[in-house]
N, C-alpha and C positions, 0 to 999 in steps of 0.2 A: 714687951719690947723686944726679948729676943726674937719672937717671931717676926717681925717686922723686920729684924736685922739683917734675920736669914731669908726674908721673903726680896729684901732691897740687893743683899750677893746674889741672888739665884738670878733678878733679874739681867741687872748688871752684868753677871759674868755670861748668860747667856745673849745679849746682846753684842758683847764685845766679841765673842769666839765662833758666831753663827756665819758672817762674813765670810766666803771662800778666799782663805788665803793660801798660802807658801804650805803652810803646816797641813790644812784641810785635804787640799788637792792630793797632798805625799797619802798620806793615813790613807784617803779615799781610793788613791792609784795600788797601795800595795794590799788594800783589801780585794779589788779588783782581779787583779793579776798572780797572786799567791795559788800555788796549787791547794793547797789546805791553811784554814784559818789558824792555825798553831802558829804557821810561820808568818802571820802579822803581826802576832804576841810580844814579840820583841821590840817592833817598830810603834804598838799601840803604850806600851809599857812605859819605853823610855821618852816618849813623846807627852806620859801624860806627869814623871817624873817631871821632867824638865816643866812643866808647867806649873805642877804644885810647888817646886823651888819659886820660881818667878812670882808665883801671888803670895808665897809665906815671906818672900824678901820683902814684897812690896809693903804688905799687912806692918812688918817689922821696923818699917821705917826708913827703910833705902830709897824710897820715892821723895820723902824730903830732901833727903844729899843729894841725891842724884841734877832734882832740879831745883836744885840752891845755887848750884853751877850753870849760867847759860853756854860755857865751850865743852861742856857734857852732850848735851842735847845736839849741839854742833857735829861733834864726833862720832854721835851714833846716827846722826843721818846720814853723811857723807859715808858712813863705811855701809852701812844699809843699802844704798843707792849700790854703790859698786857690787854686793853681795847678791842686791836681786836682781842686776843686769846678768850677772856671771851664770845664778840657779838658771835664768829664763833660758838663756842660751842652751844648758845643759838638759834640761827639762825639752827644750823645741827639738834637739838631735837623737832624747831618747829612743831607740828601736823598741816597735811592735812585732812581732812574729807571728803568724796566723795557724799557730800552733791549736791543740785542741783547748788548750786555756786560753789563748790571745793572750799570751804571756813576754814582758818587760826582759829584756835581756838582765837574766839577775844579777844581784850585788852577793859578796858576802855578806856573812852575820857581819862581822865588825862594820867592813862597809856601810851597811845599812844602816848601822845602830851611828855611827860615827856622822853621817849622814842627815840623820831625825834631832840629833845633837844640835846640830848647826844650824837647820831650818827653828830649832824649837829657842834656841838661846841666842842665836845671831842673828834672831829678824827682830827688825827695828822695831814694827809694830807690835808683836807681841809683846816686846820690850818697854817703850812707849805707855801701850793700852792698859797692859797689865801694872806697870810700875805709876804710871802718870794717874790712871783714872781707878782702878781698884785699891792704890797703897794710899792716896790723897781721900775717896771715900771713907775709907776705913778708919779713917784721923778721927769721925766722929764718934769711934764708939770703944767702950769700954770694957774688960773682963770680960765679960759671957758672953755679950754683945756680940763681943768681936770674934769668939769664937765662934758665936753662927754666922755672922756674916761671913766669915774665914771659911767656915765649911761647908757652905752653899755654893761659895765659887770652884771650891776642889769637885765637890760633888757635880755641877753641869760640865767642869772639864774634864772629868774622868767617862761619866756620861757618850757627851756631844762625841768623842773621840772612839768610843765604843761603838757608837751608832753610825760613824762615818766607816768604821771599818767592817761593820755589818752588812753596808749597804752598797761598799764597795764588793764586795762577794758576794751580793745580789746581781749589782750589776756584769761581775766580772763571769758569771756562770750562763748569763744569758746571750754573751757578746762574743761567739766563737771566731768571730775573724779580725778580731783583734783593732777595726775599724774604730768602736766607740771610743776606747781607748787613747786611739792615735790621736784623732779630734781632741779627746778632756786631756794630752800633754797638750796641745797648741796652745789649748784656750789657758788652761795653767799658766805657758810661758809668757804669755798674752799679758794676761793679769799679773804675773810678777813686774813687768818691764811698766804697765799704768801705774802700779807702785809703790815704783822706782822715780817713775817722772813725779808723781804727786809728790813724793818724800822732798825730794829739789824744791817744788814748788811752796811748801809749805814754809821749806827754812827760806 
């Protein structure tokens, strides 16, 4: 049965994190754009932090309080909605430079980290997916059980988050005028502002 447990997290969590979202696109833009992968270490790190918090909360039970309360779910949509109106804007005005890396006007380290923070803990849907649909699965299962299933989901999102930022510095090394780039912020902000609308539409 534990296999199955951890065969049921693996699935689950990669279903729910394969979706290009708010998080995906950051991880994939600063793999892209970084002159060396060291300096995406920091943004792959606390990005994959902040998720293992969110799915051990979830695991631990906070997914029933959470929506035991319907003006909970209330509040994280409406501030979600405002939150990914604000990213898309900011994401649609980022500058590209056609530098020999096609490189993102940089952030600082805090910046950045401060940044990964808030895409990773203040999006509704990670919020939502991770707390609604991993911490309520989890309900079924017990001691060891739930240990694999608990560490199947750390494991695809420690993974999925590695491999976006691999592949952002695949892309980012072949894309010297910075043109690709320019495009995956649009479509980024694009997709934050669809949602944003869906989020409205749901509540």
């Amino acid at each position: 049965m534990m296999f199955y447990a951890w065969l049921h997290g693996f699935i689950l969590a990669f279903g729910l994190i394969i979706p290009l979202g708010i998080q995906n696109f950051f991880i994939f833009s600063q793999g892209a754009v970084r002159k060396r992968f060291r300096e995406v270490l920091p943004v792959l790190l606390t990005a994959g932090i902040c998720d293992s918090l969110l799915i051990l909360l979830a695991v631990l039970g906070v997914s029933v309080v959470v929506f035991s309360f319907v003006w909970m779910k209330t509040i994280l949509v409406i501030a979600g909605f405002i939150f990914l109106l604000f990213m898309g804007v900011i994401t649609w005005r980022s500058k590209v430079s056609a530098a020999s890396s096609a490189e993102i006007v940089p952030l600082s380290l805090a910046k950045t980290i401060s940044f990964t923070v808030m895409i990773s803990l203040l999006n509704p849907h990670a919020i939502l997916d991770t707390i609604g649909v991993i911490g309520v699965s989890s309900l079924g299962y017990q001691g060891y059980e739930k240990v694999a299933f608990t560490a199947a989901c750390l494991m695809v999102s420690w993974i999925w988050f590695l491999t976006l930022a691999l592949s952002g510095r695949f892309i980012g090394l072949r894309d010297k005028s910075g043109k690709l780039l320019k495009s995956f912020n649009k479509i980024s902000a694009i997709v934050m502002w669809i949602a944003a609308i869906y989020l409205i539409y749901t509540l």
